[in-house]
N, C-alpha and C positions, 0 to 999 in steps of 0.2 A: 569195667568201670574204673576212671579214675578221679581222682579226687585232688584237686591240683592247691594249692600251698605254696606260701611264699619259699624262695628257692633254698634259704636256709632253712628251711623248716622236713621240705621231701614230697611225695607224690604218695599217696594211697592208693596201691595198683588194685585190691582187691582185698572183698572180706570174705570169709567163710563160716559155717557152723556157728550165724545167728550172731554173729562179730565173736568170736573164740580165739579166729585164726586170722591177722591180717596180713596182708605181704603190703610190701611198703618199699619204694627208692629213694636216694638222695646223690647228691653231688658234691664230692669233697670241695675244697676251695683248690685243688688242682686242676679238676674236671674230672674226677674219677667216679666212675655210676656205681654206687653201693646197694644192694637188694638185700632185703633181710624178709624171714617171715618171723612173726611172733604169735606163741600161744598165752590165752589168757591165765591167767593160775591164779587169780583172784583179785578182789577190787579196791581201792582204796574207798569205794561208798558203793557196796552191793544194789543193784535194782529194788527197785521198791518191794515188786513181789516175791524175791529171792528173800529179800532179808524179814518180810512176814513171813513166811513160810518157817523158816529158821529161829525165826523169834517165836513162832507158835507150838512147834517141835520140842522148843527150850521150856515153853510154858505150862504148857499142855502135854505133856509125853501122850503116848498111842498106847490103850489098854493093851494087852497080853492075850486077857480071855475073855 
């Protein structure tokens, strides 16, 4: 799958593990093809259900006994 984007911007060659892991290209202003992957490591606005879950956790702790 790719995901095409204006040329300054790069190409989204592919996602993985639920979008975690994307690999991605772009093209210097020389012509040079740059590939990178990126892992996620956290969000600037967590998913809705991530961030209940985590706010519920905060709220509500999980009895012991």
């Amino acid at each position: 799958m790719t995901i095409e984007t204006p040329k300054s911007m790069g190409r989204v060659m592919g996602i993985e593990d639920n979008g975690d892991i994307i690999h991605v290209e772009f093209e210097t202003e020389n012509g040079e093809t740059v590939a990178g992957i990126y892992e996620l490591i956290g969000w600037t606005e967590a998913p809705k259900a991530v961030k209940m879950a985590v706010e519920q956790e905060l709220w509500v702790p999980k009895k012991l006994n």
